[in-house]
TORTOR-653386 format. One record per atom (N, C-alpha, C, O): x negated, y, z negated. Coordinates in steps of 0.05 Angstrom, whole numbers, padded with zeros to 5 digits, always signed. Each point is the difference from the previous one (the first is absolute). Layout:
<rs>
XYZ;...
</rs>
This chain:
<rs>
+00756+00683+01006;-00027+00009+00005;-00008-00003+00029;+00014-00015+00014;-00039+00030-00002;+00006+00001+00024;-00036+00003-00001;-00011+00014-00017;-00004-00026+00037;-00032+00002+00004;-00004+00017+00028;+00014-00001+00021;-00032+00015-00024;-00006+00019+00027;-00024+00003-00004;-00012+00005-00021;+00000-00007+00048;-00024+00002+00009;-00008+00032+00008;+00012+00015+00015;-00035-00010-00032;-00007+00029+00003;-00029+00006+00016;-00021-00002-00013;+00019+00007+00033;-00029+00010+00008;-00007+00023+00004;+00015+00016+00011;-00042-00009-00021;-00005+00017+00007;-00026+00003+00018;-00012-00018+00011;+00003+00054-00010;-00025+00001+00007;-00007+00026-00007;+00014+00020+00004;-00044-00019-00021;+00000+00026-00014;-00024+00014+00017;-00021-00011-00004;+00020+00037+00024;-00009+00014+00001;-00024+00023-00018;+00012+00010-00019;-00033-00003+00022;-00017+00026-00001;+00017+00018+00000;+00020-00005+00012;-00021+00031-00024;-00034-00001-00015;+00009-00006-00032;-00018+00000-00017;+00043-00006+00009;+00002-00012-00015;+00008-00031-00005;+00012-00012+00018;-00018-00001-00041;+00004-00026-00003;+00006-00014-00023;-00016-00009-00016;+00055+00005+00012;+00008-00005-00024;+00011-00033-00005;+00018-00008-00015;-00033-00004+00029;-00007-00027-00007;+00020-00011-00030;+00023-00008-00003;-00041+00011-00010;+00006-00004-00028;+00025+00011-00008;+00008-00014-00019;+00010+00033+00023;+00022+00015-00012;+00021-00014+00024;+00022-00009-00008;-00031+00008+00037;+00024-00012+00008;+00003-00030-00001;+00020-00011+00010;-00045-00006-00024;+00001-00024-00007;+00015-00002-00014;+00018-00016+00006;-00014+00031-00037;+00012+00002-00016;+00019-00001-00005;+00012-00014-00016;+00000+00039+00038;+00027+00001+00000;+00017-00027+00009;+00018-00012-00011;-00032+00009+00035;+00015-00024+00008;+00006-00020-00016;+00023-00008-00001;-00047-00005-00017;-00004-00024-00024;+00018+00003-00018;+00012-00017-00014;-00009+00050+00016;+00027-00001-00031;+00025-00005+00008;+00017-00005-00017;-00009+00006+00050;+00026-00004+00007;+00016-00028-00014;+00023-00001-00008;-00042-00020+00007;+00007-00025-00007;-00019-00013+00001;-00023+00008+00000;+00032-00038+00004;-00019-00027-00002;-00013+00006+00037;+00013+00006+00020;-00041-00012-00020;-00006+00010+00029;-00017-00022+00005;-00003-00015-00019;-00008+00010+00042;-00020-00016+00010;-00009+00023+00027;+00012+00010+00019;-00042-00010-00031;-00018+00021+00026;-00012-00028+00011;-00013-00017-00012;+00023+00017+00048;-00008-00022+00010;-00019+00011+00036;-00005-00014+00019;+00003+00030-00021;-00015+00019+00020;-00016+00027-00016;+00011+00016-00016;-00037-00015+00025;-00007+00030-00010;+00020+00021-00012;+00000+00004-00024;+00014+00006+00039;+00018+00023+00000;+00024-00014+00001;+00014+00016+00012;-00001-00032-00016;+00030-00008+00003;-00001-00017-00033;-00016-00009-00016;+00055+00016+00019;+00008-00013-00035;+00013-00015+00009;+00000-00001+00025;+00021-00018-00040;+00023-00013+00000;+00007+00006-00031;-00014-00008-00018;+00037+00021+00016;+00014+00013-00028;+00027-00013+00006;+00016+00000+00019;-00018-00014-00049;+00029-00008-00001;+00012+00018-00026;-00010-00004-00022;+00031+00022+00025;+00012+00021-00021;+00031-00003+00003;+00014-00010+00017;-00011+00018-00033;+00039+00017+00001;+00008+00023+00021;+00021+00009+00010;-00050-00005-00009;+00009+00044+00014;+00009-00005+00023;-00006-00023+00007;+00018+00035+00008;+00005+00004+00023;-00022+00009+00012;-00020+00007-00014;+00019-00005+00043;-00018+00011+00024;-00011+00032-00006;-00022+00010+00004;+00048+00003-00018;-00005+00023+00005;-00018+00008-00028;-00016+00019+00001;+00023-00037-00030;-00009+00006-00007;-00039-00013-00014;-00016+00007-00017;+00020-00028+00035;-00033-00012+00008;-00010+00021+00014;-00016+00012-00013;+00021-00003+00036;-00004+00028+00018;-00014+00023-00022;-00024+00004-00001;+00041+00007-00012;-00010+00020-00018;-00022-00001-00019;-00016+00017-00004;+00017-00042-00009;-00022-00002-00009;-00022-00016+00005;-00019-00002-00016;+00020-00013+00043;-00028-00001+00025;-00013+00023+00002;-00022+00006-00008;+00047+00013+00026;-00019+00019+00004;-00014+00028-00010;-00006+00021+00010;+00005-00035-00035;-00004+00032-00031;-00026-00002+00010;+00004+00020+00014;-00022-00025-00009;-00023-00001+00009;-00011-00001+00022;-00023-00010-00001;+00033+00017+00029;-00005+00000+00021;-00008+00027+00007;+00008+00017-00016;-00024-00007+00041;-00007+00022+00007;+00013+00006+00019;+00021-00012+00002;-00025+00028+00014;+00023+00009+00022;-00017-00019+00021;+00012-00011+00018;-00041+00008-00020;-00001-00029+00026;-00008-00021-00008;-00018-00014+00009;+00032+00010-00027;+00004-00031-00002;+00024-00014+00010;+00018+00014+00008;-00015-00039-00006;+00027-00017+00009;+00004-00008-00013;-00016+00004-00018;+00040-00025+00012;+00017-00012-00010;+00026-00014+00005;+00019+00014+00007;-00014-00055-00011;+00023+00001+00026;+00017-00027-00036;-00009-00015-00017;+00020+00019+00021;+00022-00022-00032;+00019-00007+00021;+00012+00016+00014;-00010-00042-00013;+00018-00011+00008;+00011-00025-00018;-00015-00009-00017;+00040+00000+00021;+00014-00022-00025;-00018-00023+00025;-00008+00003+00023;+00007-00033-00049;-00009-00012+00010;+00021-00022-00006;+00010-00003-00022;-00004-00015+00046;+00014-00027-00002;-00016-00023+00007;-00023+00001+00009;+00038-00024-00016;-00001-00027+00008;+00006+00003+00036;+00017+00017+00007;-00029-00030+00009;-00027-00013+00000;-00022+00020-00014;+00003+00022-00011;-00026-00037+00015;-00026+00025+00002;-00018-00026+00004;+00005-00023-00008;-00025+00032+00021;-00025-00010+00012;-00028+00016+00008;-00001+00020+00014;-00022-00035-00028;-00016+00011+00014;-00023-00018-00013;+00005-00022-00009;-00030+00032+00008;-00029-00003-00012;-00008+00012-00029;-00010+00022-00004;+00018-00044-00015;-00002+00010-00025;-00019-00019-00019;-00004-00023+00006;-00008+00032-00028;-00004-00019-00012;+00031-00017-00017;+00023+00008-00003;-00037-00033-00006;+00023-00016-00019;+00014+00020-00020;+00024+00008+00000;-00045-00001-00019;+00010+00033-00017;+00023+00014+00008;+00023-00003-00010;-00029+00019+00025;+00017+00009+00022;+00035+00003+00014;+00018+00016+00003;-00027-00051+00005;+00022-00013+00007;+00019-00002-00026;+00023+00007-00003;-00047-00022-00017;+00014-00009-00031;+00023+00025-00002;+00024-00004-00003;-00033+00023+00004;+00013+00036-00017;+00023+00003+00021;+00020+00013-00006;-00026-00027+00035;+00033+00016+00018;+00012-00023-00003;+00023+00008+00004;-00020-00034-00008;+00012-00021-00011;+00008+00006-00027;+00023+00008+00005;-00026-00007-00025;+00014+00004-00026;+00006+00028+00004;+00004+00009-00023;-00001+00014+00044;+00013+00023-00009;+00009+00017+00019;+00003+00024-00001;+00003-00045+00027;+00022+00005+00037;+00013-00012-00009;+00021-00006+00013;
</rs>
């Protein structure tokens, strides 16, 4: 299994919030630890987290998945931390 960090940013004049939340939540076990950013821990590969991130994106919206390793650091709550400790 492999965790990757997905961000996005959703553009006007549409706004699919909810459907690309979704998608992402169903990839696997997730922790949303920024507005717009996940940490998904799944089976899929890159390419296929990729495909179904971006079922709901518009042509200006962004989007960046990267695998995530040991180290990691930053400003989290305990929560947070708890979820990349039991699943980096």
């Amino acid at each position: 299994m492999s965790v990757y960090m997905i961000s996005y940013d959703l553009h006007s004049p549409t706004n699919n919030r909810e459907n690309v939340e979704n998608a992402i939540k169903g990839l696997g076990t997730w922790c949303k630890y920024v507005t717009t950013t996940f940490l998904v821990k799944t089976d899929l590969d890159v390419y296929a987290v990729e495909k179904t991130a971006v079922a709901y994106l518009d042509t200006n919206d962004s989007m960046v998945i990267c695998k995530i390793e040991k180290p990691i650091r930053g400003w989290l709550t305990e929560a947070q931390w708890k979820w990349i400790r039991e699943n980096l």
